[in-house]
C-alpha positions as CSV (number, residue, x, y, z in Angstrom):
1,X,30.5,5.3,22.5
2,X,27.4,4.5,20.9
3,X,26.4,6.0,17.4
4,X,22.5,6.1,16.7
5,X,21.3,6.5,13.2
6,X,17.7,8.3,12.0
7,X,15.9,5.5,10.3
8,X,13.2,6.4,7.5
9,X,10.6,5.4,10.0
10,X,12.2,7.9,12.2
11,X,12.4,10.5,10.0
12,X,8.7,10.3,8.3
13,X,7.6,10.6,12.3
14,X,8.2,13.6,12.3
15,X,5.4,15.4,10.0
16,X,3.0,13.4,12.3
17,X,4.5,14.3,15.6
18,X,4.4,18.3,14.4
19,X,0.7,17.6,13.1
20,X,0.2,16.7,16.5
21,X,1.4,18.9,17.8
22,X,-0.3,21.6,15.8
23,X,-3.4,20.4,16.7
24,X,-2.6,20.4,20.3
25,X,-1.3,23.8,19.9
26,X,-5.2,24.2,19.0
27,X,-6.3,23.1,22.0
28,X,-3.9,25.0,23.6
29,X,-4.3,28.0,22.1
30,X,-8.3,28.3,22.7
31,X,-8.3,27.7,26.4
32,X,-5.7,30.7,26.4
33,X,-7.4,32.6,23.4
34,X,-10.7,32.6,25.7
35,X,-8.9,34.1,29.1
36,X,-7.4,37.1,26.8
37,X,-10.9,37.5,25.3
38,X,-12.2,37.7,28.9
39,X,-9.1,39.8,30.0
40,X,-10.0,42.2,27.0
41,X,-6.3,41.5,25.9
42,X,-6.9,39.3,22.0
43,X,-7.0,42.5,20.2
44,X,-3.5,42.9,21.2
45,X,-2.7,40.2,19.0
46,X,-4.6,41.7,15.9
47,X,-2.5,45.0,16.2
48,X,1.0,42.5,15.2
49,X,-1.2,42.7,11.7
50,X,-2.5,45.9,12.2
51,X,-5.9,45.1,12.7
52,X,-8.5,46.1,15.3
53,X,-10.8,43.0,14.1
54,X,-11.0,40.3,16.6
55,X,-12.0,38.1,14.1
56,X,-8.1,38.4,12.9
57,X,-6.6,38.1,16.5
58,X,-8.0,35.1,17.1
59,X,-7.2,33.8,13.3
60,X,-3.4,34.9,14.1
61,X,-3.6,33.5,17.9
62,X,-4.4,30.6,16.9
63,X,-2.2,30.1,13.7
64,X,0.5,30.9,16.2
65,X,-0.8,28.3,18.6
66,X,-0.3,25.8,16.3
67,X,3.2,27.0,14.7
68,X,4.3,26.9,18.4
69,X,2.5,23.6,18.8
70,X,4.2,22.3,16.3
71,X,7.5,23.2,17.8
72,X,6.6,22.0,20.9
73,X,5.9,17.9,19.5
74,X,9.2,18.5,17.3
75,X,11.4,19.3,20.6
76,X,10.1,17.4,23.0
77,X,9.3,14.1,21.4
78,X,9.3,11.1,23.2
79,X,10.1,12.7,26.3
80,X,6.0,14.2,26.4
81,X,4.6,11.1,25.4
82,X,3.5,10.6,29.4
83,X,0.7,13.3,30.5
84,X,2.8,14.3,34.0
85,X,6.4,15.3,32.1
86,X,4.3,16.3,29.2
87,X,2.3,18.9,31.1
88,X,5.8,19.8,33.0
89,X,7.5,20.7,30.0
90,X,4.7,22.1,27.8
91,X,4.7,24.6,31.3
92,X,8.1,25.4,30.9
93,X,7.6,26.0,27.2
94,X,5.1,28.0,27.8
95,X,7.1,30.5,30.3
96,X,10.2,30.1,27.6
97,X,7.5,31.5,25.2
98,X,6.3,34.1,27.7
99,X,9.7,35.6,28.1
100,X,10.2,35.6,24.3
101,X,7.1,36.5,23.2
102,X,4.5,38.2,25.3
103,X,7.8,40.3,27.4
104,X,9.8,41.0,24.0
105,X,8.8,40.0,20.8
106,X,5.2,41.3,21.0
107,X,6.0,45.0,22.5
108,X,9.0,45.5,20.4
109,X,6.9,44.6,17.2
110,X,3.9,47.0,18.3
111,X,6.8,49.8,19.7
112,X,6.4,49.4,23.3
113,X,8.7,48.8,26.0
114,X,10.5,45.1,26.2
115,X,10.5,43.2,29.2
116,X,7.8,45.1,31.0
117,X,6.9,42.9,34.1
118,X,3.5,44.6,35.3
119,X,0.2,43.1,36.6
120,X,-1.2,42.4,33.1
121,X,2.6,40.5,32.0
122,X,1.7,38.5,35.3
123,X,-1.6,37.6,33.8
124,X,-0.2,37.1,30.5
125,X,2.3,34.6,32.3
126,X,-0.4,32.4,33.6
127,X,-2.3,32.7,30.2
128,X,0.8,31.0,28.7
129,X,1.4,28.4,31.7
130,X,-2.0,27.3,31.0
131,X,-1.2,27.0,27.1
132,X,1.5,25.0,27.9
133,X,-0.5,22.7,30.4
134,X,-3.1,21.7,27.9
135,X,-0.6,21.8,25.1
136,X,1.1,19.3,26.4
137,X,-1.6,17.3,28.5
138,X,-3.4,17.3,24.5
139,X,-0.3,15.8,23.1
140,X,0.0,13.1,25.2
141,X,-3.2,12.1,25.4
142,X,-3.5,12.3,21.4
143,X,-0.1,10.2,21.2
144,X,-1.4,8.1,24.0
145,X,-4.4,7.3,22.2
146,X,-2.8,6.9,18.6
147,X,-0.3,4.3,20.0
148,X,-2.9,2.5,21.5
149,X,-5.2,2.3,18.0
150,X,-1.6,1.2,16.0
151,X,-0.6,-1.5,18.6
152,X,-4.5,-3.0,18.2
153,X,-4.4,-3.4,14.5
């Protein structure tokens, strides 16, 4: 049996894989923020503050992009630090996020019907897909690109 151990260099990774993250979660959360704007659905995401400003759907669509963002670098780690698996599993996050929060979360808090699949949840499926496409296709690269620039000093 082997026993690992979380070293400090470990451990102080972490803040920087979630910034990351975050800022992938960004990236992320534009390309999808734009396709709701088109698909007249952001101000959606203004009502979970009760607001009709789109101004403050995107502001909390994209605070939640990064939250999630975060999440995403914090779970997935090493194991997204290649674009292919990365963009694999930042999909799958992004259906895992669907289910939880565009099919239950999101209705229940605004008092409609949970788990609702309907032509606009479809749409809202591949709004999150794509999220988690460039979510993680951004991390990698961004992780890619900051080993390379520590391994050159």
């Amino acid at each position: 049996m082997t026993t690992t151990h979380a070293t400090p260099h470990a451990l102080s990774a972490a803040p920087a894989h979630a910034a990351l993250g975050a800022a992938a979660g960004l990236a992320g959360g534009i390309v999808f923020g734009v396709k709701m704007q088109a698909m007249g659905m952001i101000s959606m995401v203004g009502m979970l503050v009760h607001s009709n400003s789109t101004a403050v759907a995107w502001t909390v669509h994209l605070a939640v992009s990064a939250a999630l963002g975060a999440g995403f670098a914090l779970l997935a780690g090493g194991r997204a630090e290649k674009l292919r698996p990365a963009a694999l599993l930042g999909m799958g996050y992004g259906a895992v996020w669907w289910v939880l929060g565009a099919l239950w979360l999101m209705p229940a808090r605004l008092g409609m019907p949970v788990f609702q699949l309907t032509a606009t949840s479809g749409k809202s499926l591949v709004g999150h897909l794509m999220y988690g496409a460039v979510l993680g296709l951004a991390y990698a690269g961004v992780h890619r690109a900051m080993c390379r620039t520590r391994h050159s000093r």
